[in-house]
N, C-alpha and C positions, 0 to 999 in steps of 0.2 A: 341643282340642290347639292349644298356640301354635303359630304359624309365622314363624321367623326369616329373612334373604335372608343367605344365605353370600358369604363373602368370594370363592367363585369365580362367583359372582353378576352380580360389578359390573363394567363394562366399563369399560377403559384408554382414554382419550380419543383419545392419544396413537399407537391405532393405527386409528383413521379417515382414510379418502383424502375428497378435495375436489377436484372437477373444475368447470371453465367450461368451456362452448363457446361460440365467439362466430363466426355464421354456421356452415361445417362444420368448423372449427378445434377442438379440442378440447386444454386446457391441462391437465395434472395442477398443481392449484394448491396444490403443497405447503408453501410457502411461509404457507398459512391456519395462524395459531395457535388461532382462535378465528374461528367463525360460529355465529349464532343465527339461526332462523328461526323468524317466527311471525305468526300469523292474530289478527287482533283484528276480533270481532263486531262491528257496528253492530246491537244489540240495540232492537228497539220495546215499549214497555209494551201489554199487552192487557190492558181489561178483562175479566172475569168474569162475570157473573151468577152471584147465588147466592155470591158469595167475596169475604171480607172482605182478601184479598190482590191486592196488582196480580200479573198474570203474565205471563212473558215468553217472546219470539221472536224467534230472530235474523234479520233480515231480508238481510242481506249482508256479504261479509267483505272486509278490507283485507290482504295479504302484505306483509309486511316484514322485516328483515333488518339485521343490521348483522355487522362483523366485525374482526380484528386479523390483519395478516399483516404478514411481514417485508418491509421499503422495499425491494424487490430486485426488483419487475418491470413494466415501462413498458404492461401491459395497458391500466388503468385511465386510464393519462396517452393513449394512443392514443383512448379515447373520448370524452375531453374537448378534447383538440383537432379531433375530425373535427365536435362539436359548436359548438363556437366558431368554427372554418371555415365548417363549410357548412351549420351548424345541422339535424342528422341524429341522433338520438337512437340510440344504437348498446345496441340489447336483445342478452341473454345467459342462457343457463341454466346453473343453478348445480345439479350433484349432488354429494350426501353418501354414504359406505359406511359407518357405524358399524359398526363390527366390530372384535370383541376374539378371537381363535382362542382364547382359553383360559377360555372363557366359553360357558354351552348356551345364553345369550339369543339367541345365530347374529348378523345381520345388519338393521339397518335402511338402506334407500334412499327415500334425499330427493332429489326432482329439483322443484325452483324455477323457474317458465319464465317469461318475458318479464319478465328482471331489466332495472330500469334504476336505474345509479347517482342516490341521491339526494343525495348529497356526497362528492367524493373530492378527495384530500390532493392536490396536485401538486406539493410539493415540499417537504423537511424537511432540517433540519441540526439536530442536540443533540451541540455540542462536548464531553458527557464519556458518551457514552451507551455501550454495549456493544452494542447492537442497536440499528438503528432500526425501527420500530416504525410501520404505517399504519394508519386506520380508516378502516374504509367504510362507507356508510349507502345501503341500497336497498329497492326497493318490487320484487314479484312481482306478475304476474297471474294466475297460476294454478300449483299443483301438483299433483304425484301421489305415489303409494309406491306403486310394483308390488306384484301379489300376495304374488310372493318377496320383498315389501321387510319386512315387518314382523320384528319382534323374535318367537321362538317363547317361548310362556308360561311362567315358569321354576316348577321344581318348588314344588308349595306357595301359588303363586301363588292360584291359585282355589281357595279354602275352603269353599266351596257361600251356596248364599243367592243370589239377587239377578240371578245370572246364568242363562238358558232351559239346558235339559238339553242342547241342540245346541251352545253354549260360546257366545265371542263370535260366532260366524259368522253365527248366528240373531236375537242382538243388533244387530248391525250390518247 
């Protein structure tokens, strides 16, 4: 039997929250249009004996980040001056709430720790724009998703095959 993902499936982007904290300060950064995060492998070739394929393992991972928010808050300008002052690299954690209430996927939480700006805008002017518009470019050193963070499986999702009779739990 086919399985299709329903239109009340997919979640609204647009109802995710985005928080900094930078020391015990805590920012709702609503002003985020867009943030991606993501891990990129430094993958080593293993040979094999016995296999005419090279095989592989990831030996360690790199976090990184980039994002688009609206030119309306002096955060990012406050790190780049404390850093071209006193030369102090000002780290910050970055969480995500993906969550859409009209959706049974529930909730993913993303928390990014020891972000540090890898380029940030300090200053824009576009004489016909309607918004301005900033990107930011940063590295993580570590993340988590609490237990509670993950998305719950949507109907249909697991077809059988491939996954232990315990679900992902036994997988993972």
């Amino acid at each position: 039997m086919s399985k299709i993902m329903r239109g009340r499936d997919v979640i609204r982007g647009n109802m995710a929250k985005c928080y900094i904290t930078i020391g015990n300060e805590t920012h709702l950064f609503m002003q985020a249009q867009e943030v991606t995060c993501e891990i990129e492998y430094d993958q080593k070739e293993v040979n094999a004996l016995g296999s005419t394929m090279k095989q592989f393992k990831n030996a360690m991972g790199t976090g990184s980040g980039s994002g688009t928010f609206t030119f309306n808050t002096s955060i990012f300008h406050k790190m780049a001056v404390k850093f071209k002052n006193d030369f102090i690299n000002t780290y910050w954690t970055l969480e995500m709430h993906i969550n859409d209430p009209d959706t049974p996927a529930g909730t993913l939480k993303f928390i990014a720790r020891d972000c540090l700006c890898k380029k940030n805008l300090l200053a824009k002017l576009v004489s016909n724009a309607d918004i301005l518009e900033a990107d930011l470019e940063f590295t993580f050193g570590d993340f988590d998703i609490p237990e509670d963070g993950y998305f719950t499986p949507l109907a249909g999702s697991i077809i059988g095959g491939g996954v232990p009779s315990g679900g992902f739990d036994g997988y993972f």
